[in-house]
Structures are given as structure tokens and as C-alpha cells.
BATI-205660 format. One record per residue (C-alpha): z, y negated, x; residue number from 0; residue in one letter. Coordinates in pm, 1 decimal. Example, Ala and Ser with C-alpha at 12.3 -4.5 7.8 and 13.67 -1.06 7.14 Angstrom:
w:780.0	v:450.0	u:1230.0	nr:0	rest:a
w:714.0	v:106.0	u:1367.0	nr:1	rest:s
***
This chain:
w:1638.9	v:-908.1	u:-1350.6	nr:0	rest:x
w:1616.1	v:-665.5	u:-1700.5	nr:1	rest:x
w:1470.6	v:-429.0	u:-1410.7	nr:2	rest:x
w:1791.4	v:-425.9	u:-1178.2	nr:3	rest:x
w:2018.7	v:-414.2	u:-1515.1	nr:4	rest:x
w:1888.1	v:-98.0	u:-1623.5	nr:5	rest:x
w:1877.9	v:34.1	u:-1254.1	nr:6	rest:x
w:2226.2	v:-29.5	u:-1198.2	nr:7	rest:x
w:2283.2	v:130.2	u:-1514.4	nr:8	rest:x
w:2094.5	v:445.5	u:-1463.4	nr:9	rest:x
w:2275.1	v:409.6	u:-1136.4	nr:10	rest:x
w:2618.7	v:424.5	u:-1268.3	nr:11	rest:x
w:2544.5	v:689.6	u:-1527.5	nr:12	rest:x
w:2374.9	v:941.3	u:-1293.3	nr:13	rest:x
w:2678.0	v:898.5	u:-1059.9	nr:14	rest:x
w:2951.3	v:978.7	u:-1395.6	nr:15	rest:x
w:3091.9	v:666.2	u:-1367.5	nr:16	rest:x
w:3246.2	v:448.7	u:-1591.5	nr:17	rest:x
w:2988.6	v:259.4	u:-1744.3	nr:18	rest:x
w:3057.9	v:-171.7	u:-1660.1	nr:19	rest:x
w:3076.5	v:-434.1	u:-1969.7	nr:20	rest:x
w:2772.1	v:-656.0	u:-1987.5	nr:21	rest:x
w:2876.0	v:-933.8	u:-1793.8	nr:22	rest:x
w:3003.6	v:-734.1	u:-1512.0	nr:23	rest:x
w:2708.6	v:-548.9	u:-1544.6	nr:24	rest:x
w:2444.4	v:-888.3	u:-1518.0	nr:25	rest:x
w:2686.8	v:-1016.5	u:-1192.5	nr:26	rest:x
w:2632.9	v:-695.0	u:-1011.4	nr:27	rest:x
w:2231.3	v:-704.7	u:-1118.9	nr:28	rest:x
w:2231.1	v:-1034.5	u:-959.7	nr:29	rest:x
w:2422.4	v:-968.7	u:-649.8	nr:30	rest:x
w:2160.2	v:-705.6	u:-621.3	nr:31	rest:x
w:1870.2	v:-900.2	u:-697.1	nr:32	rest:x
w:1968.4	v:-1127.6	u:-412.0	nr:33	rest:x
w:2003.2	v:-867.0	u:-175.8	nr:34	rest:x
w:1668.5	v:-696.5	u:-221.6	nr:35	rest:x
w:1430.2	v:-1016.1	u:-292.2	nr:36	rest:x
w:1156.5	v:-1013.1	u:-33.7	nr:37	rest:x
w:1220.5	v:-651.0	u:89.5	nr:38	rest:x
w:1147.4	v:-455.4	u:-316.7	nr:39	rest:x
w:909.2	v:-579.2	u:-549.4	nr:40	rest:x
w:1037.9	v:-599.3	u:-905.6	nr:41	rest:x
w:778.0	v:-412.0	u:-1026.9	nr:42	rest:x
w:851.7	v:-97.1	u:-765.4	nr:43	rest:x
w:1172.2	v:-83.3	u:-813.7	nr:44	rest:x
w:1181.1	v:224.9	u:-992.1	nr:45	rest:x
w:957.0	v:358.4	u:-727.2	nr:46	rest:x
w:1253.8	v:285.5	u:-518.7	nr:47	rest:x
w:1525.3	v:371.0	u:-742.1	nr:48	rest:x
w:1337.9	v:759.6	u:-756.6	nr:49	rest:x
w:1313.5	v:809.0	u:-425.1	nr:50	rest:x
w:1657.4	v:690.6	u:-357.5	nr:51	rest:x
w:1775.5	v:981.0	u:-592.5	nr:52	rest:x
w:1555.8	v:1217.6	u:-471.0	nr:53	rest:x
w:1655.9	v:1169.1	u:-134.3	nr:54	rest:x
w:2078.4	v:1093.9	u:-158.6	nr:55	rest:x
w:2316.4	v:1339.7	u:-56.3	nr:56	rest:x
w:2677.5	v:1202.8	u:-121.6	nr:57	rest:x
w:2858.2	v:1233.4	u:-436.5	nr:58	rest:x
w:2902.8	v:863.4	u:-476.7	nr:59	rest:x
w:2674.5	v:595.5	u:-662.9	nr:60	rest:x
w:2342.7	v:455.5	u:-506.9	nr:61	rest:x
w:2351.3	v:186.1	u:-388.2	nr:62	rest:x
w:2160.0	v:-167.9	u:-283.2	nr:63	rest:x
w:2079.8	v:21.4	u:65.2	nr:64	rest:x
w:1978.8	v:311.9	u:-63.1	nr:65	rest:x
w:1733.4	v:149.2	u:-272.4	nr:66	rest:x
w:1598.0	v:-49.8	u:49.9	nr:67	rest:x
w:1551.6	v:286.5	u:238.7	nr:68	rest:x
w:1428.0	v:489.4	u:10.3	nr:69	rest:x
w:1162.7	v:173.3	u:-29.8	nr:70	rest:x
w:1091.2	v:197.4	u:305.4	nr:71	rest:x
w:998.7	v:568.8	u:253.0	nr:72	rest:x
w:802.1	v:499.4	u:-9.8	nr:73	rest:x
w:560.0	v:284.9	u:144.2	nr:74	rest:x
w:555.8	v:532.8	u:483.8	nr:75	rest:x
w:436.2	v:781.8	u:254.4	nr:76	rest:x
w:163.3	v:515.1	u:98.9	nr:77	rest:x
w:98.6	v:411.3	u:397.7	nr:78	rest:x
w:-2.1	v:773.8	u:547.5	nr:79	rest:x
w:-173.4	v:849.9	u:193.5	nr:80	rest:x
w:-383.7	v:582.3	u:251.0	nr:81	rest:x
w:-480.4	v:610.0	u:622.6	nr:82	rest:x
w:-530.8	v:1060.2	u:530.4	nr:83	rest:x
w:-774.5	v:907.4	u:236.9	nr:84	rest:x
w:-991.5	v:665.7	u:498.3	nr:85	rest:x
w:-1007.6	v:933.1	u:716.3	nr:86	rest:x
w:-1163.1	v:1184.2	u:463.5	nr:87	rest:x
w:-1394.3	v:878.9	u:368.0	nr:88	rest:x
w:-1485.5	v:892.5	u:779.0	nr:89	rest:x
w:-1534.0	v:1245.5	u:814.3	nr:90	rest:x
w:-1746.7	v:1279.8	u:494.4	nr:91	rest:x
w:-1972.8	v:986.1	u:607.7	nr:92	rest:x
w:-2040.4	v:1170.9	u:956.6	nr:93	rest:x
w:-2087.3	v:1495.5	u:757.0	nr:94	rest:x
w:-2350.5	v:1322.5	u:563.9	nr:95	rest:x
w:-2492.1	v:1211.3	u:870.0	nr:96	rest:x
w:-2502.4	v:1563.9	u:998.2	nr:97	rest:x
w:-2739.7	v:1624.7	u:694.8	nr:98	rest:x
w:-3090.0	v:1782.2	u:737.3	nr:99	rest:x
w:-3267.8	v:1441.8	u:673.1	nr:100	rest:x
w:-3068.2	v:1165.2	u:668.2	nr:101	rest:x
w:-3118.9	v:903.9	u:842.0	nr:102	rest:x
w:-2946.5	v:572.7	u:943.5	nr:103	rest:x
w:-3021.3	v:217.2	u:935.4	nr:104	rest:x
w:-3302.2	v:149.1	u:1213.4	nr:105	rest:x
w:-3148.6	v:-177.5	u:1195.0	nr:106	rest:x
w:-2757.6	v:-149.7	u:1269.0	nr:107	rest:x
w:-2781.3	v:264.4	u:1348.7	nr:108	rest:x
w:-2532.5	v:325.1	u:1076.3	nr:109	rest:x
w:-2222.6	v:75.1	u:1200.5	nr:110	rest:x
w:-2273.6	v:-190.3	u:926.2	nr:111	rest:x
w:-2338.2	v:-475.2	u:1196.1	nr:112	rest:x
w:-2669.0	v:-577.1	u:1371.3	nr:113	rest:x
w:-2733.6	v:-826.1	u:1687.2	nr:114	rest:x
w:-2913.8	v:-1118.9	u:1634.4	nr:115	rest:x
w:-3053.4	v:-1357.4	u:1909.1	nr:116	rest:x
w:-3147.1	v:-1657.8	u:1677.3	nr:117	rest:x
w:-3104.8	v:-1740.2	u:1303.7	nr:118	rest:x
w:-3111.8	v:-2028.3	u:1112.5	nr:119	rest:x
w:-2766.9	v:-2056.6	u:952.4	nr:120	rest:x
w:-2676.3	v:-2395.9	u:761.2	nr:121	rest:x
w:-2943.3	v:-2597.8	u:1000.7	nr:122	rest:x
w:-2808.7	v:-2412.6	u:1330.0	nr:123	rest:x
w:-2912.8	v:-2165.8	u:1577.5	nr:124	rest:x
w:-2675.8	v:-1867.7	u:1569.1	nr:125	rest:x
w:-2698.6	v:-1586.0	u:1853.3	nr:126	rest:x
w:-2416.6	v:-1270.5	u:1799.9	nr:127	rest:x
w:-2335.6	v:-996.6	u:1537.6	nr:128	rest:x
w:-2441.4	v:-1024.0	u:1168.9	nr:129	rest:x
w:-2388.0	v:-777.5	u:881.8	nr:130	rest:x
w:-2659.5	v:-561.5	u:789.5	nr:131	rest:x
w:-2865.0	v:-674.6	u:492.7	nr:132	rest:x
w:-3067.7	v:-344.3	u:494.8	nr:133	rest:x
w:-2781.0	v:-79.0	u:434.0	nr:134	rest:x
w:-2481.0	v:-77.1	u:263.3	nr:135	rest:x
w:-2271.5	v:95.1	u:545.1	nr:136	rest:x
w:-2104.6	v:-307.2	u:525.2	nr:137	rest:x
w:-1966.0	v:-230.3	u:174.8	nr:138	rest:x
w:-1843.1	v:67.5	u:262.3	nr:139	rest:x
w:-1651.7	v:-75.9	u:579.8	nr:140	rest:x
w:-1523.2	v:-320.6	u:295.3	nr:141	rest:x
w:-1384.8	v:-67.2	u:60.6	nr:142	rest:x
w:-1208.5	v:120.4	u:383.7	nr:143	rest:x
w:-1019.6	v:-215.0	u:438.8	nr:144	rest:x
w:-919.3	v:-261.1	u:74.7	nr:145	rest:x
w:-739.7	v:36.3	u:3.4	nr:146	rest:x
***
């Protein structure tokens, strides 16, 4: 809630208007609050509230829907950030496989995964696709669907 105060604040100030008393200020934050929960995380809201400047054209104050779009914006761009990063990740790994001597796992040939046709597994017979325990091409696949 302290976050949306000083939002609405900053808000009011960029925008030259008069600033609100304290309790009008604290309704409005709340209004606010209720609007946004479950779309902006408190702790992005001055992701948000940047953006929103960044990107506003009128004259007039920012408000509640601004904040939501430029949110939206925000994690597009993340979003594409992330999915330019895993694909550098990809292309370096093939480039590394295009190396003079490299070599890939004789067990999964490099995709992290390897086809068994039995193993003991908690007292049963399992026939499919395991991880690889020789390489760590699995970790890697791991990291990619972290970030």
C-alpha cells in the first residue's frame, strides 16, 4: 500500500497537480490497490509506474490503466529478452558443437534424454525416456526453462 501512496503521489506531482491531503491521498491508494491486485505485483510497480511515463502522451495524470498497460509492456519486453537470451544459449551450444573435436554424449547424442528398454526403478520394470546420467546437456535444458 506505502508503494501505491507514493505512486499516486509521484503521479500527481509529475502531472502539476494539486497535491491531495493524506486521507484523500490513502482512499485513492486503495481504490487503486484494488484495481490492480492480481494483474501488478507490489514489488513492480515502479517498473510499471516508469514505463507508464515513458510511454504517455496526454497532458493529464496517469492513471490505474496506464499503469496496467504499461505492465503489460513490461513483461512483453521480458518476455522477448528472455526467449532472445535462450536462443543465444541455443546457437552457442550448436556452435560448440561445430567445434574441431567435440563430441556429444554417445549415450543421448547431445539431447539430454536417452531410451531405455528396462530399469529397475523403485522394484519395477520401466521401458521409455530417461535423463542422461553421463552429460550434463539435462542441466542445461534445466537452466533454459528457469529463466
Amino acid at each position: 500500500m506505502a508503494a501505491m501512496v507514493k505512486i499516486i503521489a509521484r503521479a500527481i506531482s509529475l502531472a502539476n497537480a494539486p497535491m491531495l491531503s493524506e486521507a484523500e491521498l490513502i482512499v485513492r491508494a486503495k481504490e487503486w490497490s484494488e484495481t490492480l491486485c492480481g494483474i501488478i505485483p507490489e514489488e513492480r510497480l515502479r517498473d510499471s509506474f516508469n514505463r507508464a511515463i515513458r510511454d504517455h502522451k496526454g497532458t493529464f495524470a496517469i492513471s490505474a490503466y496506464d499503469l496496467k498497460d504499461a505492465w503489460w509492456e513490461v513483461r512483453k519486453d521480458e518476455v522477448k529478452e528472455q526467449s532472445a537470451r535462450r536462443e543465444q544459449e541455443l546457437r552457442d551450444l550448436e556452435m560448440k558443437a561445430l567445434q574441431p573435436g567435440f563430441e556429444p554424449c554417445s549415450y543421448c547424442f547431445g539431447c539430454g534424454f536417452r531410451y531405455t528398454i528396462k530399469q529397475e526403478h523403485n522394484g519395477r520394470h520401466y521401458t521409455g525416456v530417461i535423463k542422461c546420467q553421463q552429460c550434463d546437456h539435462w542441466e542445461r535444458r534445466m537452466q533454459w526453462s528457469k529463466k
